[in-house]
Structure formats: C-alpha cells, structure tokens
N, C-alpha and C positions, 0 to 999 in steps of 0.2 A: 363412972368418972367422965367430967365433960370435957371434950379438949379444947384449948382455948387456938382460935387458928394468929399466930402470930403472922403482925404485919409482915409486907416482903419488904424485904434492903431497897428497891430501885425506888421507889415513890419518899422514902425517906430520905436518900441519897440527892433526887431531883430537889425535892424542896430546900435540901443543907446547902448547896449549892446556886441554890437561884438565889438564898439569904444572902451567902456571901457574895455571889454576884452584885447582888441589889446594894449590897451594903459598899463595895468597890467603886461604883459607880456614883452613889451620893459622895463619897468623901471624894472622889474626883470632880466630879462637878462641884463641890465646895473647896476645894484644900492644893488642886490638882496644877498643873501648869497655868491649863486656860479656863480655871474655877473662878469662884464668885469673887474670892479675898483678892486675887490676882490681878482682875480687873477693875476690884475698886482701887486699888493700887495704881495701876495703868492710867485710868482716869486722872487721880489726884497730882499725878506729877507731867499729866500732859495739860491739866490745867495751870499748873505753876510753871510750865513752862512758856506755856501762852500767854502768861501777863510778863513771864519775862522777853518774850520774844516784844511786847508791846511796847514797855519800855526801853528799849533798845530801838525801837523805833522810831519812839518821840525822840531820842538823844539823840538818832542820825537826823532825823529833821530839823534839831537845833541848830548842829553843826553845819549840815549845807547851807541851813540859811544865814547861818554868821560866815560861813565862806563865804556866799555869794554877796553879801556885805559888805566883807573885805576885800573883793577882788577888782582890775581895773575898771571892767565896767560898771560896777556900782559900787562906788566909796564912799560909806556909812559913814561920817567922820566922826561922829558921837561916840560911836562904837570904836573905831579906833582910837578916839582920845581913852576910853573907858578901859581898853586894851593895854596900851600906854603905861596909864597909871596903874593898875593891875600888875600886870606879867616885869615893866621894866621898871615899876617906884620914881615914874615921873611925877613931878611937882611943880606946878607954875609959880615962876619967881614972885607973882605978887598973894601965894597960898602960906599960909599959915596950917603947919601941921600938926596936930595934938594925939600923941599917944598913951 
C-alpha cells in the first residue's frame, strides 16, 4: 500500500488568503473610497464646476462693466436710455409702441 503524503494546512492557508487579500485590494482600488469610479466621478463634477465657476465670471464681468457705465464718472447714456426703457417702460413722446 503506497501512502499518499497529504499537502500541509500552512501553504494552502497562505495562498487562501493572499487570494483574498489580492482580491480586497483590487475591489478597493476599483469600488473603494479613493478607487478608480470615485475619481472619475471627482473629476466630472470638478469639471462642471469649472465651466460654472466660468460663467459666473463672465456675468461678474458684465455687471462691473455696466456698473462702471452707469456710475458718475462714466455715464454711458445709451445704456442708460436702454436701462430706462427696460427696467422703468419709458417711452419718448414722439415713439409709437406696437405690441
């Protein structure tokens, strides 16, 4: 009768566990806090945040410069007429208005 020498517990024990290691470590790095999905994530809303931070920037640039427009020392009068008719429904006596 030949006897078969059965493997030992530790070398199969090591390799179950470095599987599962290995395997802990990829879903982390993919799934994990600071994983792959995570940071595509991160990325796409700090890009939409930059084109909105951009326009908000041209809109403060509008606004300063039609302040400064309108202020004492530079009185845009066109712009103030245009303001006028706008904001207050002025209308020069010799305009005809068609709605």
């Amino acid at each position: 009768m030949i006897q078969r020498k059965r493997p030992s517990f530790g070398p199969v024990m090591f390799y179950a566990l470095a599987g599962t290691f290995g395997t802990y470590m990829t879903f982390a790095a993919v799934q994990g806090e600071h994983g792959l999905f995570n940071r595509i994530q991160i990325d796409a809303e700090a890009a939409q945040l930059r084109t909105e931070r951009d326009r908000l920037a041209r809109e403060l640039a509008e606004i300063e410069n039609r302040t400064r427009r309108l202020s004492d020392a530079y009185l845009d009068l066109d712009l103030l007429d245009q303001q006028a008719r706008q904001v207050l429904g002025y209308v020069r006596p010799d305009e005809i208005v068609l709605r």
